[in-house]
Short mmCIF file of the C-alpha atoms (twelve columns), coordinates in Angstrom:
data_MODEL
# 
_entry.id   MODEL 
# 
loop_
_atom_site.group_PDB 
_atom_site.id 
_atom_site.type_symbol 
_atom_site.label_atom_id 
_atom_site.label_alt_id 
_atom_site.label_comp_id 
_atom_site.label_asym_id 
_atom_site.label_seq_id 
_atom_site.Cartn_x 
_atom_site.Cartn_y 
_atom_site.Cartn_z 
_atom_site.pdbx_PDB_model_num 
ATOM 1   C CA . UNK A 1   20.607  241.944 -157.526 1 
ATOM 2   C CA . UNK A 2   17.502  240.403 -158.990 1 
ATOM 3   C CA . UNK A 3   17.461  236.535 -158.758 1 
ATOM 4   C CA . UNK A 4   14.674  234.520 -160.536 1 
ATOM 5   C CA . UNK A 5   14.574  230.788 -158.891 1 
ATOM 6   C CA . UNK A 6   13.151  227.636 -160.377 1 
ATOM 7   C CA . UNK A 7   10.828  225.968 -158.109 1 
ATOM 8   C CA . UNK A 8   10.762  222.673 -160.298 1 
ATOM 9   C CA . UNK A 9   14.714  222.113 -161.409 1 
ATOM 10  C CA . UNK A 10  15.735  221.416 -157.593 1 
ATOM 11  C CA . UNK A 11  13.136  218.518 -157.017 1 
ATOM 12  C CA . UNK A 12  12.908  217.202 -160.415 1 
ATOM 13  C CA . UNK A 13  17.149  216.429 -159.884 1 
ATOM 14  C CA . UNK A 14  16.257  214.663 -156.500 1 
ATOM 15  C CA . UNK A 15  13.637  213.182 -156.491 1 
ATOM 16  C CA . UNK A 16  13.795  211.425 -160.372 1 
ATOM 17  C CA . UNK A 17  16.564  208.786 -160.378 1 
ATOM 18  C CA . UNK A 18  17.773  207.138 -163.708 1 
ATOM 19  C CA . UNK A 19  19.930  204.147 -162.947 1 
ATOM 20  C CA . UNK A 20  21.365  201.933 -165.959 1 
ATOM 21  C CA . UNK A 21  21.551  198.071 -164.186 1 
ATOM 22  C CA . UNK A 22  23.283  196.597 -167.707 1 
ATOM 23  C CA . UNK A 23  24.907  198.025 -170.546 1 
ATOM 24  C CA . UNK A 24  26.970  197.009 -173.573 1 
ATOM 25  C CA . UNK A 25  27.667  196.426 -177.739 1 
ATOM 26  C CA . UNK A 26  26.379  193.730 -178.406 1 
ATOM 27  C CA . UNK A 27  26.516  191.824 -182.249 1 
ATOM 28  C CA . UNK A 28  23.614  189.504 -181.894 1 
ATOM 29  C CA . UNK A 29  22.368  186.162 -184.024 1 
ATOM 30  C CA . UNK A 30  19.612  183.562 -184.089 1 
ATOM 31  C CA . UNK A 31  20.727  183.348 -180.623 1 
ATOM 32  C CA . UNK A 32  18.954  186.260 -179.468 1 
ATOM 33  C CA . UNK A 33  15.525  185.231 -180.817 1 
ATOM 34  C CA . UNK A 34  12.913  184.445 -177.691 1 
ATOM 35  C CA . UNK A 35  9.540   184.431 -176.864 1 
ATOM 36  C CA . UNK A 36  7.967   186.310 -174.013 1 
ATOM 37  C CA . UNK A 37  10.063  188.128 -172.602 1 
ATOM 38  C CA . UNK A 38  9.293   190.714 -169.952 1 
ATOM 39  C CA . UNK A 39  12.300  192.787 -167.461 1 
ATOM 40  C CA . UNK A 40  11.994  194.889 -164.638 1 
ATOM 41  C CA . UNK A 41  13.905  197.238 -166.926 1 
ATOM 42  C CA . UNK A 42  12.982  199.442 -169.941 1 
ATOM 43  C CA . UNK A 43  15.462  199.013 -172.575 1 
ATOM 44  C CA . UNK A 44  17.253  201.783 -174.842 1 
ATOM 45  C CA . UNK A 45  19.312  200.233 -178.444 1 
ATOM 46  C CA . UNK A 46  20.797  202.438 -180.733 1 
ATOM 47  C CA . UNK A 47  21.360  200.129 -184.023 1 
ATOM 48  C CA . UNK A 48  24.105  200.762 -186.176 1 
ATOM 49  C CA . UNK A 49  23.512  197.306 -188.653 1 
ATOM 50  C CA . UNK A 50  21.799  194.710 -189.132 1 
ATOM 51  C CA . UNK A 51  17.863  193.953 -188.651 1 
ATOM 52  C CA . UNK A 52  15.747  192.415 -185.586 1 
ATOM 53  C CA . UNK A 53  11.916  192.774 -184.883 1 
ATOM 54  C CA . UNK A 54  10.187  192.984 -181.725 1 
ATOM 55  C CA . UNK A 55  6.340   191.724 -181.599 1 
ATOM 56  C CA . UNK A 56  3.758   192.819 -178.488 1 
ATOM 57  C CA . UNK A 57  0.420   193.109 -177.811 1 
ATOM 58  C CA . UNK A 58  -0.623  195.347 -180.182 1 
ATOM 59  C CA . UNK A 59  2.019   196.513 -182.291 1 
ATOM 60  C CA . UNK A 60  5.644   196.002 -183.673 1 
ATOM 61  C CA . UNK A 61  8.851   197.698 -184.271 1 
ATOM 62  C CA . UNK A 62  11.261  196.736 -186.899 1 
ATOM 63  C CA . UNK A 63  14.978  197.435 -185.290 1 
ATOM 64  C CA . UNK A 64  17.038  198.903 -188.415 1 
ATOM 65  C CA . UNK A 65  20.300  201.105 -188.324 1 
ATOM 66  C CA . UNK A 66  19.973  204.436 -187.660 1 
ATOM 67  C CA . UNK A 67  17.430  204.710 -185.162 1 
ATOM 68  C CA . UNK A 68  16.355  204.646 -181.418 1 
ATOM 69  C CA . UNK A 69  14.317  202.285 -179.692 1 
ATOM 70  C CA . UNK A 70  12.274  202.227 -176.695 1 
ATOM 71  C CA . UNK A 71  11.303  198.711 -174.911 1 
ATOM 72  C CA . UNK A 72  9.607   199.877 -171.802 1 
ATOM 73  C CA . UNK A 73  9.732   197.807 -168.720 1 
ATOM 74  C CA . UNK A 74  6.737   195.492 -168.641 1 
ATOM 75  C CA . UNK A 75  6.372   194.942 -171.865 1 
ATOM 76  C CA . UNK A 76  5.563   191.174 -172.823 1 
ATOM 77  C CA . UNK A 77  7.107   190.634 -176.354 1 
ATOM 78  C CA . UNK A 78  8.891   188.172 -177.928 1 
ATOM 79  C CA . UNK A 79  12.257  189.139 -180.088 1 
ATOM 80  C CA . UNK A 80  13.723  188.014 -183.621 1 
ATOM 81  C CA . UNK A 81  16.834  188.703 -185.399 1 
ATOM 82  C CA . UNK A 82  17.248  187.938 -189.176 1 
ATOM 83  C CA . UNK A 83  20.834  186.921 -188.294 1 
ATOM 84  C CA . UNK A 84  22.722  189.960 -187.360 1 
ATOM 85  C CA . UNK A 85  22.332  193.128 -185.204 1 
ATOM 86  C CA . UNK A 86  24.860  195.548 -183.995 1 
ATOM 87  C CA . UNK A 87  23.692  197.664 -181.199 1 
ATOM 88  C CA . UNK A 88  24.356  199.955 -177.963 1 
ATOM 89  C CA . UNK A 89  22.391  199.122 -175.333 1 
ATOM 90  C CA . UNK A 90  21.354  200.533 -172.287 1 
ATOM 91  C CA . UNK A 91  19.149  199.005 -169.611 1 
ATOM 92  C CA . UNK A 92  17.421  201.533 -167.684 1 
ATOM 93  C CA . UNK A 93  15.173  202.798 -164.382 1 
ATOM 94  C CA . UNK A 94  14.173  205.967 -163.809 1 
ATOM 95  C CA . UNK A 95  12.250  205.915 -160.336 1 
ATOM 96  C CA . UNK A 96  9.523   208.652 -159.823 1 
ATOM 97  C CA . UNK A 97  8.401   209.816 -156.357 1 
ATOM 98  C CA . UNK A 98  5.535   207.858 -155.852 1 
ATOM 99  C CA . UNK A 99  7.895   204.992 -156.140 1 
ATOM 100 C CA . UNK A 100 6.752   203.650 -159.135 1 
ATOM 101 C CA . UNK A 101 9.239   203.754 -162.675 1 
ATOM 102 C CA . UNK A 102 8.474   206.449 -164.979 1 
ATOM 103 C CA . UNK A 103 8.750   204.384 -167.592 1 
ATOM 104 C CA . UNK A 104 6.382   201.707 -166.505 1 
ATOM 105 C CA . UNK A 105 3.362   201.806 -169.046 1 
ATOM 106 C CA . UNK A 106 5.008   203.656 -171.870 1 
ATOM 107 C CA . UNK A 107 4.439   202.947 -175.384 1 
ATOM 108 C CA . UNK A 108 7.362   201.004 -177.699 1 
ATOM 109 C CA . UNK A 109 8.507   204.141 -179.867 1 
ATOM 110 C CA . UNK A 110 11.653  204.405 -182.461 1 
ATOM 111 C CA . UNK A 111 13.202  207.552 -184.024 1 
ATOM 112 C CA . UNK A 112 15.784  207.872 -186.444 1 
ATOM 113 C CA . UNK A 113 18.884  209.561 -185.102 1 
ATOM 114 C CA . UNK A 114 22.220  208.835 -187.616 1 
ATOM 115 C CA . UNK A 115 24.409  206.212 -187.618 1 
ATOM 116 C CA . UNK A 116 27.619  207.773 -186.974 1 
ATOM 117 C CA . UNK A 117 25.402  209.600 -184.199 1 
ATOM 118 C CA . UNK A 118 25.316  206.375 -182.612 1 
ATOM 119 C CA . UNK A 119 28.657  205.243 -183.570 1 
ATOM 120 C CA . UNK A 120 30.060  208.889 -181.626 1 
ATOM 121 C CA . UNK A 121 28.408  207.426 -178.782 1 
ATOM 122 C CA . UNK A 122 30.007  203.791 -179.004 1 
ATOM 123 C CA . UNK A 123 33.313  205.480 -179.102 1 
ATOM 124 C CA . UNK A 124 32.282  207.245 -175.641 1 
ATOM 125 C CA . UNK A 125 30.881  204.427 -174.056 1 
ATOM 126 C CA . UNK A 126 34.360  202.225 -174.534 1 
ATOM 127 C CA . UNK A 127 36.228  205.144 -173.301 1 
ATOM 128 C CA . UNK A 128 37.786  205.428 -169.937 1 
ATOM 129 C CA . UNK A 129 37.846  209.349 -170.267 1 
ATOM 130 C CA . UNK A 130 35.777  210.890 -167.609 1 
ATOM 131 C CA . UNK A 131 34.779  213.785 -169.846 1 
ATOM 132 C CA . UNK A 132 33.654  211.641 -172.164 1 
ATOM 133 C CA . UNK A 133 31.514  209.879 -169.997 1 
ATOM 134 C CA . UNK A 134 29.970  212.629 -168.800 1 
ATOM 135 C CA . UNK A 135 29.026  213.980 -172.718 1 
ATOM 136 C CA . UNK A 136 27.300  210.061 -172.537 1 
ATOM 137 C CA . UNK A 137 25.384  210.524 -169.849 1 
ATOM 138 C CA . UNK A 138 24.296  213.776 -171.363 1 
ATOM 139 C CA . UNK A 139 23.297  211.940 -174.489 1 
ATOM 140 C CA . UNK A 140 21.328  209.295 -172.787 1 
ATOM 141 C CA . UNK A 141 19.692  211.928 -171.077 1 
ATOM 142 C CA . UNK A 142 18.860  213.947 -174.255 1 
ATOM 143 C CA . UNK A 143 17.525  210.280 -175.879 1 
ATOM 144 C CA . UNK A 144 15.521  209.476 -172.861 1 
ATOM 145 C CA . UNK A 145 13.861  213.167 -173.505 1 
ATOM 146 C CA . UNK A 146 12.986  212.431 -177.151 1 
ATOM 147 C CA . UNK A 147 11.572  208.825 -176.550 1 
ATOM 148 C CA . UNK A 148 9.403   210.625 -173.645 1 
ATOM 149 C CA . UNK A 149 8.088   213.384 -176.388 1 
ATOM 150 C CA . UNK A 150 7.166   210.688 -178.597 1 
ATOM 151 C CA . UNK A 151 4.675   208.767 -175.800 1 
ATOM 152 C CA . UNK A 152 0.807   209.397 -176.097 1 
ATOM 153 C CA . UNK A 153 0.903   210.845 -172.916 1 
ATOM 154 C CA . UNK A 154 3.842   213.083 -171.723 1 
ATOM 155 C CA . UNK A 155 5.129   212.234 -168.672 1 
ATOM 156 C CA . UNK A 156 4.624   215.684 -166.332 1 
ATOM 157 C CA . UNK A 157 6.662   216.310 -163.189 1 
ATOM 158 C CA . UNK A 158 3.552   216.453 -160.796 1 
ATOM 159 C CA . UNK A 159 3.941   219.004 -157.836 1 
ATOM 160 C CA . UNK A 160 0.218   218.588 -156.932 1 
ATOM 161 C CA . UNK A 161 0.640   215.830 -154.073 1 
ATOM 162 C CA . UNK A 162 -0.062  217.223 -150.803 1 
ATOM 163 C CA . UNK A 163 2.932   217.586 -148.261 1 
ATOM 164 C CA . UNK A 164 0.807   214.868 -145.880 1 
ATOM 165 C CA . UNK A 165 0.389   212.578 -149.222 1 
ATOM 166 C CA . UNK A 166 4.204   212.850 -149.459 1 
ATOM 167 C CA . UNK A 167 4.723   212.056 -146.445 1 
ATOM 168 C CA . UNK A 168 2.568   208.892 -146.739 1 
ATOM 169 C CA . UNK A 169 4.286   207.830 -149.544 1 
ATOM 170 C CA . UNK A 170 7.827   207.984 -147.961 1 
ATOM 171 C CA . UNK A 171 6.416   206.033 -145.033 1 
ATOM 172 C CA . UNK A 172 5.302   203.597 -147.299 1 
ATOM 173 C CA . UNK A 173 8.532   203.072 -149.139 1 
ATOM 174 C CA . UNK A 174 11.096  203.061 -145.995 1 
ATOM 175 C CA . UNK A 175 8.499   200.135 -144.541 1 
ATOM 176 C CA . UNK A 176 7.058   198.628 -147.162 1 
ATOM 177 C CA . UNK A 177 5.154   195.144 -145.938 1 
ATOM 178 C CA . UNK A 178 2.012   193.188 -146.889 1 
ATOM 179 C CA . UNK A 179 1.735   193.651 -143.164 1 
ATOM 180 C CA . UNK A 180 1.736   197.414 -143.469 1 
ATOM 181 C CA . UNK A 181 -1.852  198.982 -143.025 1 
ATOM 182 C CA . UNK A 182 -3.614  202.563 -143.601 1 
ATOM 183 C CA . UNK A 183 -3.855  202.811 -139.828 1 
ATOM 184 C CA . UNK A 184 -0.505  202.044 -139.533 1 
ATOM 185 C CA . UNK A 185 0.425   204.943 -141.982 1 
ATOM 186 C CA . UNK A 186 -2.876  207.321 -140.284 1 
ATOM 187 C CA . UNK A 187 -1.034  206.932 -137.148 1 
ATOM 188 C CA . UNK A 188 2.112   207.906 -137.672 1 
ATOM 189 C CA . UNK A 189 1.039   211.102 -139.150 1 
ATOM 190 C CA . UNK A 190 -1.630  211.527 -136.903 1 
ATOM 191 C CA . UNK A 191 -4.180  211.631 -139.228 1 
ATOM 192 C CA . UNK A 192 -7.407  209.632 -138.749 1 
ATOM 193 C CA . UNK A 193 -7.600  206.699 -140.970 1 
ATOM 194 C CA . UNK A 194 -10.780 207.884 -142.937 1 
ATOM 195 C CA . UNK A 195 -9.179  211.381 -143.938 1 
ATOM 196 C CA . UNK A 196 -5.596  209.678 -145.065 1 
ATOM 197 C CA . UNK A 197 -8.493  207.105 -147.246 1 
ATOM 198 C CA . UNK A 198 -9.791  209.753 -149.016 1 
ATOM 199 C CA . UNK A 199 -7.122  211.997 -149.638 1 
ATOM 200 C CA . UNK A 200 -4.484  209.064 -150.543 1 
ATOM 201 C CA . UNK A 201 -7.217  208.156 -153.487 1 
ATOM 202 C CA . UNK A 202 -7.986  211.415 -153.974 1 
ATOM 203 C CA . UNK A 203 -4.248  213.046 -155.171 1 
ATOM 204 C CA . UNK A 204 -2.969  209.219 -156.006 1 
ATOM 205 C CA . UNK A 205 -5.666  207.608 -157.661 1 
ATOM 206 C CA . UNK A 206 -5.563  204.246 -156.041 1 
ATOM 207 C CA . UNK A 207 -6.712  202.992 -152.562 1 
ATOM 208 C CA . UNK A 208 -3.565  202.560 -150.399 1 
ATOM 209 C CA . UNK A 209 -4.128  198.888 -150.336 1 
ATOM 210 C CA . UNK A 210 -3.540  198.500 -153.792 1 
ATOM 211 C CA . UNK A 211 -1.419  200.902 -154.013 1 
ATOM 212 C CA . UNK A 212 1.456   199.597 -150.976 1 
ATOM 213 C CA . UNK A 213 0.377   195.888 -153.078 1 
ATOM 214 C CA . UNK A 214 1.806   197.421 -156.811 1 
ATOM 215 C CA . UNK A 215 4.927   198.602 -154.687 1 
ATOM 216 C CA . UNK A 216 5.379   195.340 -153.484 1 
ATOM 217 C CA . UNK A 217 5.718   193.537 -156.605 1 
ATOM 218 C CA . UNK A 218 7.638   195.976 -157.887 1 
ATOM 219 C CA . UNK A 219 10.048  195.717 -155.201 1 
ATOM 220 C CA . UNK A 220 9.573   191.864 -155.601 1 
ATOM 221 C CA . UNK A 221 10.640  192.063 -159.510 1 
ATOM 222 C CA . UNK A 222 13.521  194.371 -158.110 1 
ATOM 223 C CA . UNK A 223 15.028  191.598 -155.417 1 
ATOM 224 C CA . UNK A 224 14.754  188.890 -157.759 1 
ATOM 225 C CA . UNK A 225 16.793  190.489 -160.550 1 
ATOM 226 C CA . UNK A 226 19.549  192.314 -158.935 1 
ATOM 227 C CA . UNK A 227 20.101  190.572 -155.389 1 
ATOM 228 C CA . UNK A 228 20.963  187.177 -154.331 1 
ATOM 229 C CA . UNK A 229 18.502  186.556 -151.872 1 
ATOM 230 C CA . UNK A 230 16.411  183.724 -151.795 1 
ATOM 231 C CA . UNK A 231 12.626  183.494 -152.526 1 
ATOM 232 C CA . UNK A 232 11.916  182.824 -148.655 1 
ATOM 233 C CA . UNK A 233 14.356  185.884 -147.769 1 
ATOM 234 C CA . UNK A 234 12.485  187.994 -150.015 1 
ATOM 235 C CA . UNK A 235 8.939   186.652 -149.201 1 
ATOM 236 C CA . UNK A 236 10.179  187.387 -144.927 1 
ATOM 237 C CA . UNK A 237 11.743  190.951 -146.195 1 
ATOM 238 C CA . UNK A 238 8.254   191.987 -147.602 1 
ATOM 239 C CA . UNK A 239 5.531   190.923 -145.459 1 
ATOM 240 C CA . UNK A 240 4.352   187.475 -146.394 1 
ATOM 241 C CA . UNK A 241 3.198   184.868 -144.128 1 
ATOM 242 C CA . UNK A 242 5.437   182.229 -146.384 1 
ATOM 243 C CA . UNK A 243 7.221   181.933 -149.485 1 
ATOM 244 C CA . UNK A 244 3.990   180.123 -151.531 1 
ATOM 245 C CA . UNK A 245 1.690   182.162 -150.752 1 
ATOM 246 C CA . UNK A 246 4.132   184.721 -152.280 1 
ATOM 247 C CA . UNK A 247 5.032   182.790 -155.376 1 
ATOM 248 C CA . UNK A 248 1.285   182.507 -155.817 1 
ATOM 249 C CA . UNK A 249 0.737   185.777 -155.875 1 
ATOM 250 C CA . UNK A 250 3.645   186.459 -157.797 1 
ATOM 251 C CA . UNK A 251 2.362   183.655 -160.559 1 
ATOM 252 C CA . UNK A 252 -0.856  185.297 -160.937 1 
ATOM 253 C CA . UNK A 253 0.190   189.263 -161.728 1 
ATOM 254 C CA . UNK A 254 3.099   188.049 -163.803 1 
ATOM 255 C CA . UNK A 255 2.523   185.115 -165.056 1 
ATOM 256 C CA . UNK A 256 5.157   182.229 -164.277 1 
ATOM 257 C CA . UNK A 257 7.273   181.653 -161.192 1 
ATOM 258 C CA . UNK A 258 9.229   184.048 -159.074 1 
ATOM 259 C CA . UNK A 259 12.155  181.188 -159.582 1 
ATOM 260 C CA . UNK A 260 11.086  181.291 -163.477 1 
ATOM 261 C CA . UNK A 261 10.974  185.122 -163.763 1 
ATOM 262 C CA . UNK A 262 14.683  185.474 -161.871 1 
ATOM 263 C CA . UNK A 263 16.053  182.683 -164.434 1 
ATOM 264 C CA . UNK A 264 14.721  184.368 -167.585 1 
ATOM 265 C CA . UNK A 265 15.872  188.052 -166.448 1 
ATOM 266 C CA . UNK A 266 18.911  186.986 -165.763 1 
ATOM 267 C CA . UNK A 267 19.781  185.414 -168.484 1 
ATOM 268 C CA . UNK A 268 18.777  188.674 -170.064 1 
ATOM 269 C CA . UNK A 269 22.048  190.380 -171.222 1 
ATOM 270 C CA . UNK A 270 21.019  192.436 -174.238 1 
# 
């Protein structure tokens, strides 16, 4: 028996997780029209009529039937319908191993795909028929493929992190606090502080400083959206020494309030 194995498929299943926190068909008017908005979420529409155009820094995309969209999370832009849009819509994660969302930092990107395409996959989304489902899922997979392929940069499955970087990271995530420290991290895998420095930068590309600080706020945008805690529970649960220093800091890499951002996201249905 001659058995060739995959070293990639096994990790890449585990270790990537796409999560959809919203989802509908939605037939949108003047209503939907707003101005800077930004989610924790990327956003997926399939339009089947209709017209809407979404505005960001640097660019644009026209929303017409028959085609794809891409709204990646963290994206400031401001939406306008000419009166009418039909679409499917998913809101989406898709958490990498360094803890950060795969998405975050993609470009806006469209593609045709046909109408009744999308209308095939209305008629599965409304169903209750497990099989069907599943040939969904399958599809959003296959559309979250070709929106990757069309990025600048393709996102690669990187197997270059070192199994003491890894390990790092994992400690990170499972105790994530402003309170947390390199030494902290050095000592529990009994590495000297200096050497975990230099290699964290090294295969990550940040200092761990800023790097357990970007994990924070993400977390942060994470709590806000899809918990009910309040702003001191969430300031306590991550490290701060009180909730205004955290809405401070929160202010300044977002900009507007941590009670702000939570009203505006969700209010965000479509």
């Amino acid at each position: 028996m001659d058995i060739t194995k995959s070293k990639y498929t096994g990790k890449i299943f585990d270790q990537y997780k796409i999560s959809i926190t919203d989802s509908g068909f939605a037939r949108i008017d003047y209503d939907w029209n707003c101005d800077y908005v930004c989610s924790p979420f990327s956003r997926i529409y399939y339009v089947t009529d209709g017209e809407a155009e979404i505005k960001y820094r640097g660019g644009r995309l026209r929303l017409l039937p028959g085609n794809l969209y891409l709204i990646p999370l963290g994206t400031r832009y401001s939406c306008y319908s000419d009166g009418k849009l039909d679409h499917l819509y998913f809101h989406i994660n898709i958490d990498a191993p360094n803890g950060y969302d795969l998405l975050r930092g993609a470009a806006c990107v469209g593609t045709e795909i046909p109408v009744e395409k999308i209308e095939h996959l209305t008629q599965l989304y409304l169903s209750s028929s497990f099989l069907d489902q599943m040939e969904l899922r399958y599809e959003i997979c296959r559309s979250i493929r070709i929106l990757l392929a069309l990025q600048p940069n393709v996102a690669e499955f990187d197997e270059e992190l070192s199994p003491e970087i890894i390990k790092a990271i994992e400690y990170i995530r499972e105790h994530l606090s402003l309170q947390l420290t390199a030494e902290d991290i050095a000592d529990r895998l009994y590495m000297s502080k200096n050497t975990l420095a230099k290699q964290f930068r090294r295969e990550v590309g940040l200092p761990i400083g800023k790097y357990i600080d970007k994990l924070i706020f993400f977390r942060a945008e994470k709590l806000l959206t899809k918990t009910s805690m309040s702003l001191k529970e969430i300031s306590d649960s991550l490290g701060f020494c009180d909730q205004f220093y955290f809405s401070r800091r929160f202010t300044q890499i977002f900009e507007e309030s941590p009670f702000a951002y939570r009203k505006r996201t969700k209010s965000e249905t479509t």
